[in-house]
Structure formats: C-alpha cells, structure tokens
C-alpha positions as protocol buffer text, in pm:
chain_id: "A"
residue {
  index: 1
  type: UNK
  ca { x: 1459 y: -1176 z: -152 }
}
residue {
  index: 2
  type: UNK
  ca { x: 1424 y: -1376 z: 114 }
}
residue {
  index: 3
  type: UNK
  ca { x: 1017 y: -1429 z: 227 }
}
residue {
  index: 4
  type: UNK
  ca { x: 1028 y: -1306 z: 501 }
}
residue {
  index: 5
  type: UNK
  ca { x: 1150 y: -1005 z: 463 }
}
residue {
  index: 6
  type: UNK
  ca { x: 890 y: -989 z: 152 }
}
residue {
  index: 7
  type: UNK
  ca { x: 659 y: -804 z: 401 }
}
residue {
  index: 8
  type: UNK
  ca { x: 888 y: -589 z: 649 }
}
residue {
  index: 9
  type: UNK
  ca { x: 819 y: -230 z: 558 }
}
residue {
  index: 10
  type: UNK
  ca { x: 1111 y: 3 z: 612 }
}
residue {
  index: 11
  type: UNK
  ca { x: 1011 y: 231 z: 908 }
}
residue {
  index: 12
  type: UNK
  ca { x: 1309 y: 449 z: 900 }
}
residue {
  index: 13
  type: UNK
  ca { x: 1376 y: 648 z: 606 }
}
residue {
  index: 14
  type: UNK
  ca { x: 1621 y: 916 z: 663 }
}
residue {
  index: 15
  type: UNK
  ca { x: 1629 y: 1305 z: 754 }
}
residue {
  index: 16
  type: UNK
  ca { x: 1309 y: 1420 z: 543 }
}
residue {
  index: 17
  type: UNK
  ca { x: 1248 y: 1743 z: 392 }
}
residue {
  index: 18
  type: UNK
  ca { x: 1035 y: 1877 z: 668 }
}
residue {
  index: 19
  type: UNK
  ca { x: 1386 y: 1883 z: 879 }
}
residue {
  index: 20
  type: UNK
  ca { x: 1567 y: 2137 z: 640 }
}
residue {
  index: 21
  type: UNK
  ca { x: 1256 y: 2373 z: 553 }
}
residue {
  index: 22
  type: UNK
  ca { x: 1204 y: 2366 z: 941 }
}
residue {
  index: 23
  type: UNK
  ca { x: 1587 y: 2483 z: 987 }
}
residue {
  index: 24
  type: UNK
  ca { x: 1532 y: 2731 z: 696 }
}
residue {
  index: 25
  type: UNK
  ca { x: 1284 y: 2889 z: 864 }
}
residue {
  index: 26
  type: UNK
  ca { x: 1433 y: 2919 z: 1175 }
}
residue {
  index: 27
  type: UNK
  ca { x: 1152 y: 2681 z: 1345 }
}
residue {
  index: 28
  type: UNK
  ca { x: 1196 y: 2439 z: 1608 }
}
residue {
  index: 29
  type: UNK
  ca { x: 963 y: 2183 z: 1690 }
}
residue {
  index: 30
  type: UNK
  ca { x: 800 y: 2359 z: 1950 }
}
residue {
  index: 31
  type: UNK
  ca { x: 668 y: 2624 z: 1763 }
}
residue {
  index: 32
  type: UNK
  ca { x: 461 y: 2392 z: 1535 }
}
residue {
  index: 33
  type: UNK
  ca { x: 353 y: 2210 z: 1866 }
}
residue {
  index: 34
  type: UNK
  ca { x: 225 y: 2563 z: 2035 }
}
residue {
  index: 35
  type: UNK
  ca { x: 23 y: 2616 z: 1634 }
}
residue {
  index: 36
  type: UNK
  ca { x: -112 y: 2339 z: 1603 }
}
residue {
  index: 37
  type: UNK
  ca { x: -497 y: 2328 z: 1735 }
}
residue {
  index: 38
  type: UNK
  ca { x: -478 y: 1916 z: 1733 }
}
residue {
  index: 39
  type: UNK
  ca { x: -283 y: 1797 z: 2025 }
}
residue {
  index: 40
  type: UNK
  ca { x: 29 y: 1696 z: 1883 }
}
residue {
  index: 41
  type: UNK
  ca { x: 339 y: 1615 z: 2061 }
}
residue {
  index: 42
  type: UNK
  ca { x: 735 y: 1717 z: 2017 }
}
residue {
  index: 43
  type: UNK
  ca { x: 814 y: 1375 z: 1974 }
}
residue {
  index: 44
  type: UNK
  ca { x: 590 y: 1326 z: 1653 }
}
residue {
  index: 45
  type: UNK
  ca { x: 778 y: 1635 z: 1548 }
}
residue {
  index: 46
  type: UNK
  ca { x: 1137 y: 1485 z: 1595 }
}
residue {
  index: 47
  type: UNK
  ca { x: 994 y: 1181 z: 1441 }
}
residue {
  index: 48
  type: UNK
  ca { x: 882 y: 1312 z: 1124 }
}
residue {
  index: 49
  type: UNK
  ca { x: 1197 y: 1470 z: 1088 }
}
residue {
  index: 50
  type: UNK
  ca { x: 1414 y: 1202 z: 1139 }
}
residue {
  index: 51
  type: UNK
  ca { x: 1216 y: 1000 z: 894 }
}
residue {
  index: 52
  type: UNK
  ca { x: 1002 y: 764 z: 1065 }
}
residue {
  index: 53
  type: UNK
  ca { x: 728 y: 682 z: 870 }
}
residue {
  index: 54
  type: UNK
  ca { x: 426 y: 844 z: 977 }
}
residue {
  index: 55
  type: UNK
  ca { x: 32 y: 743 z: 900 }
}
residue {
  index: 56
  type: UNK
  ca { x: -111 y: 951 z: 688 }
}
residue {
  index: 57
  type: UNK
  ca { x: -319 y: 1134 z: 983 }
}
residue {
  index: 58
  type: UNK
  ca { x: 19 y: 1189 z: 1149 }
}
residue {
  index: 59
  type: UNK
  ca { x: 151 y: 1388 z: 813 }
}
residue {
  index: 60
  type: UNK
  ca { x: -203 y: 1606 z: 802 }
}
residue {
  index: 61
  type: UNK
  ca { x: -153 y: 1740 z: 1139 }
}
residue {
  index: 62
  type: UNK
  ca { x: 223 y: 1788 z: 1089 }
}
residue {
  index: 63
  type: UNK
  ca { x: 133 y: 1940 z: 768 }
}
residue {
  index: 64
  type: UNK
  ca { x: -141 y: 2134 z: 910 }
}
residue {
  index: 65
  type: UNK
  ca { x: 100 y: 2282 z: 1235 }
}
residue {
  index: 66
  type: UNK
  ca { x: 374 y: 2420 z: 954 }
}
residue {
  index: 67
  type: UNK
  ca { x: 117 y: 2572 z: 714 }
}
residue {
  index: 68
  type: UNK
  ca { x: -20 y: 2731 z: 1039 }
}
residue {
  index: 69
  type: UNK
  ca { x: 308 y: 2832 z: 1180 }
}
residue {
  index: 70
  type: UNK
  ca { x: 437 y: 3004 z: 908 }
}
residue {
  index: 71
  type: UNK
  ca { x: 126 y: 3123 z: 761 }
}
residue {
  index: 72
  type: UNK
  ca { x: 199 y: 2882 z: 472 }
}
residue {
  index: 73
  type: UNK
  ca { x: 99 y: 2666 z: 224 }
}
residue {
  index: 74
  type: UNK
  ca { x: 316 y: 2359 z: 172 }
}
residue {
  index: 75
  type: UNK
  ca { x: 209 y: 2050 z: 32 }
}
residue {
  index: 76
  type: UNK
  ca { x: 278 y: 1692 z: 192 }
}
residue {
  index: 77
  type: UNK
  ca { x: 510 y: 1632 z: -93 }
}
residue {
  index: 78
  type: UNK
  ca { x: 738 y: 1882 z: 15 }
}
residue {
  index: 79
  type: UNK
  ca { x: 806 y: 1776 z: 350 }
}
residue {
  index: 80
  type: UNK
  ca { x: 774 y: 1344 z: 293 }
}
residue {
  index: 81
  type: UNK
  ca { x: 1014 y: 1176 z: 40 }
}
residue {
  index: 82
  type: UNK
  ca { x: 802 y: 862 z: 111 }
}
C-alpha cells in the first residue's frame, strides 16, 4: 500500500441499512426530520443513507429520529455496516 494512502479513510461506503428499513417502513426522510427534537437536516438523512460516514453524534440523532418515528427500538448496528 502505497503511504499515502496509509491514512485516507474511506468516506463513502455504500447504500446502508438505514436506506432499506426506511423503505420498509414506508418512511421518507422527512418524517424522521419532523421527529426528531435535535435539529437535524434532510441532507444528513440522504447522507446516512447513501453511506457517508457519519460521526458518531450524527448516527445518535439519526438513530434517535427512527426509534422516535416509528415508536421503535433499533440499535446503531442495524442501520450502519461501518
């Protein structure tokens, strides 16, 4: 491996769980906006789907906005393959 790239951390890593429980459910990414009591954007929705990696404050209030949503209780391991 070259040195450089010794240290680049992958940022995008695929579709994630979160997208096909969300489409299971029938949820789009404004509903967990509107439950969420953090302010929390559509954007950090579409990006947590999509796989960008997110810090782990990002995940608790994505986490937090589904398990409030659907009256829930998913872990972060269910919706993050990362």
């Amino acid at each position: 491996m070259d040195p450089v790239q010794k240290h680049v951390v992958e940022r995008n890593l695929g579709e994630q769980p979160i997208a096909g429980l969300m489409a299971q459910l029938g949820l789009k990414p404004h509903d967990l906006v509107a439950a969420s009591p953090s302010p929390i954007t559509h954007k950090l929705i579409a990006r947590a789907c999509k796989g960008r990696r997110l810090t782990p404050y990002s995940q608790a209030l994505v986490l937090d906005a589904l398990n409030r949503a659907t009256e829930g209780k998913h872990r972060l391991n269910e919706l993050f393959n990362y």
